[in-house]
C-alpha positions in Angstrom: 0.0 0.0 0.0 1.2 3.3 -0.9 1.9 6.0 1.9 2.2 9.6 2.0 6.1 10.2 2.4 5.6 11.5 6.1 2.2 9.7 7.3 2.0 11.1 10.8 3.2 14.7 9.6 0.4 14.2 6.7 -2.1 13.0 9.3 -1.6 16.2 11.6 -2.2 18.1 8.5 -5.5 16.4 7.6 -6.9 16.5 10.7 -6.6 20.0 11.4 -7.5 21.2 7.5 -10.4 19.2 6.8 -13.6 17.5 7.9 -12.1 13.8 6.8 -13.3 11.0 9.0 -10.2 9.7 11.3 -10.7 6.3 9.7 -10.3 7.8 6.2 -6.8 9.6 7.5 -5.8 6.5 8.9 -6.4 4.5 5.9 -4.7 7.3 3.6 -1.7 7.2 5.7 -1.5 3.5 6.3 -2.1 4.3 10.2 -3.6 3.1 13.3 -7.1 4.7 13.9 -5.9 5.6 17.6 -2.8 6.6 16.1 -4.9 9.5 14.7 -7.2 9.9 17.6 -3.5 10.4 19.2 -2.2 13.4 16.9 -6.2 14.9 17.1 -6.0 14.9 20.8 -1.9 15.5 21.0 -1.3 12.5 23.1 1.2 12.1 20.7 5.1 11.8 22.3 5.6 15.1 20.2 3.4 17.7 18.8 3.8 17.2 15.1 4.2 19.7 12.5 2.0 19.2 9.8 2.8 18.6 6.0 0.4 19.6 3.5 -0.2 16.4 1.0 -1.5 19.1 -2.0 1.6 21.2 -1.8 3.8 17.5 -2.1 1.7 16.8 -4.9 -0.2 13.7 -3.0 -3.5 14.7 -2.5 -5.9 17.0 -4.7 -8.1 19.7 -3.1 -10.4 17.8 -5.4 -9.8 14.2 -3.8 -10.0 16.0 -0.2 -13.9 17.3 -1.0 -14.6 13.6 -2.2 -13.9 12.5 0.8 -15.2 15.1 2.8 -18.6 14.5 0.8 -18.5 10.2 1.7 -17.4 9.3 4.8 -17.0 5.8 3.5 -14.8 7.6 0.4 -11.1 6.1 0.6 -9.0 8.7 -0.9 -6.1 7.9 -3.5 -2.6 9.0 -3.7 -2.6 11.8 -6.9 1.0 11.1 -7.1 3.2 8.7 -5.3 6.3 10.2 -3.1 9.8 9.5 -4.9 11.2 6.6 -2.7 13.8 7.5 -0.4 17.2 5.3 -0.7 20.0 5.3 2.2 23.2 3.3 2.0 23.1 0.0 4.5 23.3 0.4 8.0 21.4 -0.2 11.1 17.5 0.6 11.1 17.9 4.9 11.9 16.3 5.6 15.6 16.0 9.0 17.1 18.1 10.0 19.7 15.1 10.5 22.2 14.1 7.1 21.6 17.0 5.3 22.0 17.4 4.7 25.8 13.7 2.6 25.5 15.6 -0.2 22.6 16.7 -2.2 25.3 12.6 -2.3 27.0 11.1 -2.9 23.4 13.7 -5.7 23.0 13.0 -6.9 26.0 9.3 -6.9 25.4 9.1 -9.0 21.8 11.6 -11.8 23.7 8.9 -12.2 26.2 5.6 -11.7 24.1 6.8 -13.4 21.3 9.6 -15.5 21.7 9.5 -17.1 17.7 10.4 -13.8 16.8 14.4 -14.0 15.3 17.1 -11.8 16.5 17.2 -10.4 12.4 13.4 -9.4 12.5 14.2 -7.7 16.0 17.5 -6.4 14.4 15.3 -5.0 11.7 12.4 -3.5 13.8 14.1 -1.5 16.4 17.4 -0.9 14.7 19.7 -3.0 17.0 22.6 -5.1 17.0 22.3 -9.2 17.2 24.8 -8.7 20.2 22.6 -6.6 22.3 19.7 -8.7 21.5 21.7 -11.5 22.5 22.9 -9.9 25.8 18.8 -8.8 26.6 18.0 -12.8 26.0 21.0 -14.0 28.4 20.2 -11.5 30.8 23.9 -10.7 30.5 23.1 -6.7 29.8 25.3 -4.5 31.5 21.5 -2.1 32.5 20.1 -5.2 33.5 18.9 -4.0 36.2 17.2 -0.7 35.1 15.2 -3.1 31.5 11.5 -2.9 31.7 9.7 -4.4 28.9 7.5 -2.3 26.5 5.4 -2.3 23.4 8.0 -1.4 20.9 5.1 0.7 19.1 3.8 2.0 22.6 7.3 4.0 22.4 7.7 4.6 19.2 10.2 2.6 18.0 8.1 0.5 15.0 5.1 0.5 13.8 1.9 -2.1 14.5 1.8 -3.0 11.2 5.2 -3.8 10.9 5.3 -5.5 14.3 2.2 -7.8 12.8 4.0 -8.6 10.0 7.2 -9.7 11.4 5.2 -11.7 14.3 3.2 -13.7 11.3 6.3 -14.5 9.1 7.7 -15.8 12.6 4.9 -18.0 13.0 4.5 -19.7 9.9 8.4 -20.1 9.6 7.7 -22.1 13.0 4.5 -23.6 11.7 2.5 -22.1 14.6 -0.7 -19.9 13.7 -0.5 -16.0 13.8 -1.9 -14.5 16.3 -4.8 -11.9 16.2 -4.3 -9.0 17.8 -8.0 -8.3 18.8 -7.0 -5.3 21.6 -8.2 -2.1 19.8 -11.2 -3.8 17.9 -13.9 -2.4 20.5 -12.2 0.7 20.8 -11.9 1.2 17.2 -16.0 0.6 16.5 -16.6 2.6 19.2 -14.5 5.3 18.4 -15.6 5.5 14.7 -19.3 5.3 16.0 -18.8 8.3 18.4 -16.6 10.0 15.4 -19.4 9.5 12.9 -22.0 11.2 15.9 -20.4 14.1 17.1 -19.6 14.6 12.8 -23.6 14.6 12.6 -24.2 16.6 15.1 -21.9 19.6 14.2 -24.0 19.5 10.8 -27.6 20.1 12.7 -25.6 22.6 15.1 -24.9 24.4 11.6 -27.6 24.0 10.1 -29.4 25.4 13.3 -27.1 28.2 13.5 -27.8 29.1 10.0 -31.5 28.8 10.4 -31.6 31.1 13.6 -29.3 33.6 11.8 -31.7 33.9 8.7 -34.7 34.3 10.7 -33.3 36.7 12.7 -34.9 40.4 12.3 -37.3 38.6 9.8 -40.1 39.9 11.4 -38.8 44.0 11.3 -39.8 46.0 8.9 -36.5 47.7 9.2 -34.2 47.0 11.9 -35.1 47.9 15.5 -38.8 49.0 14.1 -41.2 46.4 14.6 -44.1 45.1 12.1 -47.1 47.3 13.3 -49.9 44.9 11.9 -48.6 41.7 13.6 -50.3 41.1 17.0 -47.9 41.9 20.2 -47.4 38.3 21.8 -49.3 37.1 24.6 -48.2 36.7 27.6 
């Protein structure tokens, strides 16, 4: 699936420029739902700067009022992003984020132990020696290694945590599991989404009524209609 070339800078963006459904950012962006719902409500780590997809050629204002129009709308890339090559090396990791490696490690050896030391090595950016150290509980911090969701931190992403946890599994023969954790949140956050969407509308539409009324009954403003009755009391 194609993404925008900065999908949480792109998602920012959307959210705060347009009407689009969370679930059609997410989709666009090839993101969580919550992740969104994270950036809307910035519970994010860091408050992002936003990129704006029609400047970078990725969306059309066009595609955006399609979408706005159909909440069930998915929109579609107007032009891909240029891929972006780097010579090889180990997988690039902010410097904020590297003190929590050693707890995301941590955590994939206990939750899902088929995982290799390469996909690990892939996913957070580490070496097979550290990796190795975490498993023999030889580390020199030991001590101070908490486990955490490697995505809870930001140091991967669900989807590519999924994937690597699948091929693991079938290499093993076992069968994937199904992470089932944000399903309820996710129906009922799209369901509130799509209610508090509707009701803005009828605010509107209200709004607009009561301000085209208004003074409808004046002759001019301030003088009052002399032939309709005074209101009883």
């Amino acid at each position: 699936m194609v993404q925008p070339l900065m999908p949480h800078a792109t998602a920012a963006w959307l959210v705060e420029n347009s009407s689009l459904t969370f679930e059609q950012i997410a989709q666009f962006c090839g993101l969580h739902i919550l992740e969104v719902q994270a950036i809307a409500d910035d519970t994010a780590a860091t408050k992002l700067t936003g990129r704006d997809p029609i400047r970078a050629n990725e969306l059309t204002h066009d595609e955006i009022n399609k979408g706005q129009a159909d909440p069930d709308y998915a929109l579609k890339m107007f032009k891909e992003p240029d891929p972006v090559t780097r010579t090889k090396g180990p997988r690039y990791t902010p410097v904020s984020k590297r003190q929590d490696k050693p707890d995301g490690i941590a955590w994939i050896i206990k939750n899902h132990p088929e995982v290799t030391d390469g996909q690990i090595s892939k996913l957070i950016g580490t070496t097979r020696t550290t990796i190795g150290a975490i498993r023999e509980r030889s580390h020199w911090n030991m001590a101070n290694i908490s486990p955490k969701d490697p995505v809870t931190v930001g140091l991967t992403s669900q989807r590519e945590l999924d994937a690597a946890v699948a091929k693991a599994a079938k290499a093993k023969g076992l069968e994937a599991p199904v992470d089932t954790r944000f399903e309820g949140d996710r129906e009922a956050l799209i369901t509130e989404l799509r209610a508090e969407r509707e009701q803005h509308a009828r605010d509107a539409e209200a709004a607009l009524a009561a301000e085209a009324d208004d003074g409808s009954d004046d002759i001019l403003p301030g003088i009052r209609d002399p032939f309709k009755p005074l209101p009883t009391a």
